[in-house]
TORTIFI-375224 format. One record per residue (C-alpha): x, y, z; residue in one letter; residue number from 1. Coordinates in nm, 2 decimals, padded with zeros to 4 digits. Layout:
% TORTIFI-375224
X_Y_Z_A_NUM
...
***
This chain:
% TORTIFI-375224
00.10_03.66_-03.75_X_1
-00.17_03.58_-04.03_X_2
-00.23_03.20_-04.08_X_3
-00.23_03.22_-04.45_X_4
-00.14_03.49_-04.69_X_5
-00.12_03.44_-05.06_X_6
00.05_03.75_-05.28_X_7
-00.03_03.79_-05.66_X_8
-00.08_03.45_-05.72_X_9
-00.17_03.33_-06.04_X_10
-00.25_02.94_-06.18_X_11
-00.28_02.93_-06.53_X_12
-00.34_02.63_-06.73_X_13
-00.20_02.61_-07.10_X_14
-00.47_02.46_-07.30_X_15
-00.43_02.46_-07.71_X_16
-00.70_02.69_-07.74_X_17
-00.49_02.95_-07.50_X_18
-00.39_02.99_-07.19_X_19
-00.65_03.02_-06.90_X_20
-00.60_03.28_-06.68_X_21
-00.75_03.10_-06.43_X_22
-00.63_03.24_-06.10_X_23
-00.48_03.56_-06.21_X_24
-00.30_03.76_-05.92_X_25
-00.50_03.73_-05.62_X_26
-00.40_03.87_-05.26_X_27
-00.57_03.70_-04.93_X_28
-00.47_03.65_-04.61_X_29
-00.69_03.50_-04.29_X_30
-00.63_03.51_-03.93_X_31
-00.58_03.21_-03.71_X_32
-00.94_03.02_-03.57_X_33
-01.18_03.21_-03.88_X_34
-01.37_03.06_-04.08_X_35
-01.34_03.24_-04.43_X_36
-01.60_03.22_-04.74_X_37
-01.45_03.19_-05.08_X_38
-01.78_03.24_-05.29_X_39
-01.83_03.32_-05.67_X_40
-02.01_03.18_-05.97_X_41
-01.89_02.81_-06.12_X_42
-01.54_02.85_-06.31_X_43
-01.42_03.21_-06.10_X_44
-01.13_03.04_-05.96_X_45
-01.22_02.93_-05.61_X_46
-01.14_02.55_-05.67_X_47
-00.82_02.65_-05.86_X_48
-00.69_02.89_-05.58_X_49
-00.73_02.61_-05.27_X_50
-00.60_02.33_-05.54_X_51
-00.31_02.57_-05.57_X_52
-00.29_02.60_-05.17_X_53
-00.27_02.25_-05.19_X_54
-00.02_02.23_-05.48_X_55
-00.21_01.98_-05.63_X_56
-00.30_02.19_-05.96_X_57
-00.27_01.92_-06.23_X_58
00.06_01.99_-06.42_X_59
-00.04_01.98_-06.73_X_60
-00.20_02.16_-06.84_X_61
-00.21_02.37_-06.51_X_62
00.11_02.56_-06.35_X_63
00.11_02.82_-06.06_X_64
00.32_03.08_-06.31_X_65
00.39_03.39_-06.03_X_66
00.30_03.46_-05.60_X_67
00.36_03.37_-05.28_X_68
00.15_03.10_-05.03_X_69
00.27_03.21_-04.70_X_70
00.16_02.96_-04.42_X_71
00.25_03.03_-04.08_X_72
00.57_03.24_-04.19_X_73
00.66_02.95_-04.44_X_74
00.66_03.04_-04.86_X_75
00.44_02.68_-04.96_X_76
00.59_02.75_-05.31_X_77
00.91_02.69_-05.24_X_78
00.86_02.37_-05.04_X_79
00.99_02.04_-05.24_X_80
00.71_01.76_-05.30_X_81
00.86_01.54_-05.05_X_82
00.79_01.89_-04.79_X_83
00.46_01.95_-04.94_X_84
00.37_01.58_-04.88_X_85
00.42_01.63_-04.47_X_86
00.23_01.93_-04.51_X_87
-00.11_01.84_-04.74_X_88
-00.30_01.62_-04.48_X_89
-00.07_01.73_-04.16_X_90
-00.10_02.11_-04.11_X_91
-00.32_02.16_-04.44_X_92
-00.63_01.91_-04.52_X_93
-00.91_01.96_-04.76_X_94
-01.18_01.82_-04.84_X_95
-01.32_01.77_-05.17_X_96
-01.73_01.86_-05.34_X_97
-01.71_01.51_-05.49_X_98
-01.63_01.24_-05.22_X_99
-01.69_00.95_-05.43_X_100
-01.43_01.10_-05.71_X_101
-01.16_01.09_-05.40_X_102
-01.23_00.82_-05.22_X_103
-01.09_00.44_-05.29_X_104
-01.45_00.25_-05.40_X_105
-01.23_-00.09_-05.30_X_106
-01.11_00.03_-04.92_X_107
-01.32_00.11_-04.62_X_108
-01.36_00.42_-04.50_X_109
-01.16_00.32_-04.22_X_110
-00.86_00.20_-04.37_X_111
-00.84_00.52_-04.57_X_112
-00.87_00.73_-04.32_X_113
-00.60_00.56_-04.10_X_114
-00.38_00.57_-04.40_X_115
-00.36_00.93_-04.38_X_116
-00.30_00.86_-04.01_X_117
00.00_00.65_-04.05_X_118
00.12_00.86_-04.25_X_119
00.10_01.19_-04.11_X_120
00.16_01.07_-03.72_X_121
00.38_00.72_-03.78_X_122
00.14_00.55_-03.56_X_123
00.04_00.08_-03.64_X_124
-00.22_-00.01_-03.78_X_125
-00.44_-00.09_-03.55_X_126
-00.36_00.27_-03.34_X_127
-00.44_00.41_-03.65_X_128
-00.78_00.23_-03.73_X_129
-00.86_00.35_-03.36_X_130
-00.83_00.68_-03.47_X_131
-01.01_00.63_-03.75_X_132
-01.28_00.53_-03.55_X_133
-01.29_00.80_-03.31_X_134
-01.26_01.06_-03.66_X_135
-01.57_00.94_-03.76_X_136
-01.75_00.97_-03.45_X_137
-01.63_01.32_-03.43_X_138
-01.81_01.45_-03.77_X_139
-02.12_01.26_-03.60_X_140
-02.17_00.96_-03.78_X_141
-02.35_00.66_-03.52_X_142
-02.19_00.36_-03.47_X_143
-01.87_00.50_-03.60_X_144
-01.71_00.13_-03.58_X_145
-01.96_-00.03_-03.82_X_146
-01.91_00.25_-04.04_X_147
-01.57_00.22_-04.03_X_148
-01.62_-00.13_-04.20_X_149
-01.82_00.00_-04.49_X_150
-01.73_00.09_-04.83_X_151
-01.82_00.42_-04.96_X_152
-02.08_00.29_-05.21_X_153
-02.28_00.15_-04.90_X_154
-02.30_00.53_-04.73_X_155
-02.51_00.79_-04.81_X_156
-02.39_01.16_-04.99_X_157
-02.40_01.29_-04.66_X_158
-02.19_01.03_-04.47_X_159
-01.98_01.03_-04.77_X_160
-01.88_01.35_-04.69_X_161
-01.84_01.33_-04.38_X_162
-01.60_01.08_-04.41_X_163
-01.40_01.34_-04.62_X_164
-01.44_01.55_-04.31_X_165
-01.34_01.29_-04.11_X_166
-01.00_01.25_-04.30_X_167
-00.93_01.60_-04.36_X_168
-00.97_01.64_-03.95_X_169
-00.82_01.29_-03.86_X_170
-00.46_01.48_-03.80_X_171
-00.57_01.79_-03.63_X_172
-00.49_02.01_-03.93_X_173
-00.47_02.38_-03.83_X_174
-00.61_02.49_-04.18_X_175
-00.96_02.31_-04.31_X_176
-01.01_02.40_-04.65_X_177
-01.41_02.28_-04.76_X_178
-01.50_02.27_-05.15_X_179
-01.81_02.30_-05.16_X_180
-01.94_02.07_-04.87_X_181
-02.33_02.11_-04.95_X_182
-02.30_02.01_-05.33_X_183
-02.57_01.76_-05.40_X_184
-02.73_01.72_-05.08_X_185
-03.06_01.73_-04.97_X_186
-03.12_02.10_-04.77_X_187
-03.17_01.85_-04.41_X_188
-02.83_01.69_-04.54_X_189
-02.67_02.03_-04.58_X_190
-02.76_02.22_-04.24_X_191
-02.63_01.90_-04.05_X_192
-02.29_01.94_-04.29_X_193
-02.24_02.33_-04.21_X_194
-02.35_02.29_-03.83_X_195
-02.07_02.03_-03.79_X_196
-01.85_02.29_-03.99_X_197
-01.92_02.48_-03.73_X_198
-01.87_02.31_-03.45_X_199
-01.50_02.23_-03.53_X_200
-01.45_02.59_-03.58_X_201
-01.57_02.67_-03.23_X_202
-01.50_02.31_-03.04_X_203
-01.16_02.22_-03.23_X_204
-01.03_02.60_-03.31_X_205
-00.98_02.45_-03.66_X_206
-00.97_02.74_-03.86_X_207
-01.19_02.69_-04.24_X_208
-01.15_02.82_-04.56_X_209
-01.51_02.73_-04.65_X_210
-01.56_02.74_-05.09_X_211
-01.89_02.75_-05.21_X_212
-02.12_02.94_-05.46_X_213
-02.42_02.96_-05.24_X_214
-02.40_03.37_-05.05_X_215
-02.69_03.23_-04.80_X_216
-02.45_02.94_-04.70_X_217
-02.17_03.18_-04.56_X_218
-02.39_03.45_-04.45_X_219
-02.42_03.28_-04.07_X_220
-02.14_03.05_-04.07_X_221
-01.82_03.32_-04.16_X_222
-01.59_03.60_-04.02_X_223
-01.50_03.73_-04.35_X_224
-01.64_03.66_-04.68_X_225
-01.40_03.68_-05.01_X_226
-01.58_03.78_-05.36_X_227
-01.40_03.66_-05.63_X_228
-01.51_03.72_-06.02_X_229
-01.33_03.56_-06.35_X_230
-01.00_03.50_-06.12_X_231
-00.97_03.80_-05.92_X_232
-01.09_03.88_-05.57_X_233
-01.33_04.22_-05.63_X_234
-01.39_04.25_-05.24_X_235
-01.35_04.14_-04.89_X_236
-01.46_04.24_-04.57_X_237
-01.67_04.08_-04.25_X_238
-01.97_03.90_-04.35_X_239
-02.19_04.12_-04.16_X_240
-02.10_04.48_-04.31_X_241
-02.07_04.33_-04.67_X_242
-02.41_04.18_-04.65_X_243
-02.56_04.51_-04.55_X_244
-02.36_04.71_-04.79_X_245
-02.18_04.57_-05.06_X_246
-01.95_04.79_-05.21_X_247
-01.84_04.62_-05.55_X_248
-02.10_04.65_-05.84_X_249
-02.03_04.28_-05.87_X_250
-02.13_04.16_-05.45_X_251
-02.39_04.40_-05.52_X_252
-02.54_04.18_-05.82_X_253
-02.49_03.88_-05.68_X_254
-02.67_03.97_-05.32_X_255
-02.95_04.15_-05.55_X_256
-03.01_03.82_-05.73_X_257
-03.06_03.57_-05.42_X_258
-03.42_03.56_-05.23_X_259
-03.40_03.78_-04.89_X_260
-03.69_03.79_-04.67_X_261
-03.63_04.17_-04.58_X_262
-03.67_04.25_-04.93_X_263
-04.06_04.14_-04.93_X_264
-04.20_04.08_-05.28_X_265
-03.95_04.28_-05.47_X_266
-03.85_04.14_-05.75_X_267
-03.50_03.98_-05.78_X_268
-03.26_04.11_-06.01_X_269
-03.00_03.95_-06.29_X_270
-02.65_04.04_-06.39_X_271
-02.65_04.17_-06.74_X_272
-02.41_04.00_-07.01_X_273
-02.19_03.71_-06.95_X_274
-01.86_03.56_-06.76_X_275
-01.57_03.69_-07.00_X_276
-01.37_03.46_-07.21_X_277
-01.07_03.33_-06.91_X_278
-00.81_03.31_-07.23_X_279
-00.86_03.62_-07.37_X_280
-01.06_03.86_-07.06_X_281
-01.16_04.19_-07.14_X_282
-00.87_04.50_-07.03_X_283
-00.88_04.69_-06.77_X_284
-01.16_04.58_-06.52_X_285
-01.31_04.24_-06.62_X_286
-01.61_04.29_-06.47_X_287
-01.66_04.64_-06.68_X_288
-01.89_04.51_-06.94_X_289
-02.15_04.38_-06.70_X_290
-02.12_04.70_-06.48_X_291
-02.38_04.97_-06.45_X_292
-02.12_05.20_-06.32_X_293
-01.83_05.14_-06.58_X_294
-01.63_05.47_-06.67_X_295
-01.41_05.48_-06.94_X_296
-01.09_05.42_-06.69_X_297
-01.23_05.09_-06.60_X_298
-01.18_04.92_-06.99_X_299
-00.83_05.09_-06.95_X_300
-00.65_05.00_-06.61_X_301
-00.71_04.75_-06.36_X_302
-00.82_04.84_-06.03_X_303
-00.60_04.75_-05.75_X_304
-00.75_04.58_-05.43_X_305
-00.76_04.88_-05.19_X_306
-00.78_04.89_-04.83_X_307
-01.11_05.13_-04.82_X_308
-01.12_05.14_-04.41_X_309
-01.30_04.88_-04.13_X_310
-01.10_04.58_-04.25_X_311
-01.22_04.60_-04.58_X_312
-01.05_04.57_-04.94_X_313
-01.27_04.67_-05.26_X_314
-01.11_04.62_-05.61_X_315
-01.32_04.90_-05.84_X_316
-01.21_05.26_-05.96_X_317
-01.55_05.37_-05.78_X_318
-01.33_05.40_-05.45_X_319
-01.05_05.54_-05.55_X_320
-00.86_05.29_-05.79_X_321
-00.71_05.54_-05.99_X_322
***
């Protein structure tokens, strides 16, 4: 059984200007103890689809309209708040790219972890504060006790996010979804981040959706690797064969724009034309404009994610979409 499927789901948020098509029927699913990369350019829909995961999309302006969220054989969408509550921070933590936007400034980064504690495990205080402790030590922060005490304006961006770690992990959650970890962190800061990532993965079994922009970032720490572009997923497949030989013009642009050192002095190479308007996209493939291999099909009908062999899916009418 997969850990986490999501159907045709699609979050839109009803703005005055239009409505955002923000998330607009994606299918993913991920086995149990992966670590999955959600990557894209800013404003593709990654945030939107673990938010919506979450079910913490803020209504209004913002509304999962159609889909499913299967998690461990259960429909998320059809839980009650009250259900959702148990869930978010029990089974399902995440953990957000701006800690100081999520945590209290006027409680320690103790207290708020063992609040989720108490609340998720119906421990005392002072059981939970223990646990706290030892949550903190975990993510590998020294002298987890005094930092326990400290407020998150006295840590650094790195603790800081650590701490959201911390909380996300504090009640074993089976599924670790990571916005963006690495944002604003020195490159030092960053490796320590995705090495402890990666340790839960392997020590814990905690099983990571891992959300970032950054290709280099997921390139050593993922199973699979999830393309999405302007709310859609355009591909998926294991890291390792979609690094060597992306198949959707899009992965292709993106891995042709980032520094490799096989590639020697070559000269990097840009995607042509802009991200399409999210309220009124283009038809057919919204990633036909840009494209270097557009046919006349592709401003016409969409192309359906396909199943193109070895585990992997490519959304483009260059393999078959029509």
């Amino acid at each position: 059984m997969k850990l986490i499927e999501i159907r045709g789901l699609k979050t839109y948020f009803f703005m005055s200007t239009g409505t955002v098509r923000a998330v607009d029927g994606i299918d993913f699913s991920m086995d149990d103890r992966q670590m999955v990369g959600i990557v894209g350019e800013s404003g593709c829909g990654k945030s939107v689809t673990a938010l919506s995961v979450m079910q913490l999309v803020p209504n209004p302006p913002g509304r999962i309209v159609e889909g499913e969220i299967i998690f461990e054989g259960e429909d998320l969408l059809k839980k009650t708040e009250e259900e959702m509550q148990k869930i978010r921070g029990g089974r399902i933590a995440m953990s957000f790219q701006d800690p100081m936007t999520y945590l209290n400034p006027v409680k320690r980064a103790g207290e708020q972890i063992a609040e989720a504690i108490i609340l998720h495990q119906g421990v005392e205080k002072k059981e939970a504060l223990e646990m706290a402790v030892e949550s903190i030590e975990l993510v590998g922060i020294s002298s987890p006790s005094e930092r326990a005490m400290d407020y998150p304006h006295q840590l650094s961006g790195g603790m800081r996010q650590r701490i959201m770690i911390a909380m996300a992990l504090s009640c074993k959650p089976h599924l670790l979804i990571a916005d963006e970890p690495t944002t604003a962190l020195d490159v030092i800061t960053q490796d320590e981040i995705l090495e402890l990532m990666d340790n839960l993965k392997h020590e814990l079994g905690t099983s990571i959706i891992l959300i970032t922009h950054d290709l280099a970032i997921v390139a050593g720490l993922c199973n699979r690797v999830a393309v999405m572009y302007a709310g859609n997923i355009v591909e998926y497949a294991d890291t390792i064969p979609l690094y060597d030989e992306p198949l959707h013009p899009y992965t292709k642009g993106l891995l042709n724009s980032i520094l490799r050192l096989d590639r020697g002095r070559e000269r990097l190479e840009s995607i042509k034309g802009n991200v399409p308007n999210l309220v009124n996209p283009p038809p057919g493939c919204k990633f036909y404009p840009r494209c270097p291999h557009s046919m006349p099909l592709c401003s016409k009908q969409i192309p359906p994610l396909l199943d193109v062999g070895g585990r992997r899916l490519v959304a483009c009418h260059l393999y078959g979409g029509a």
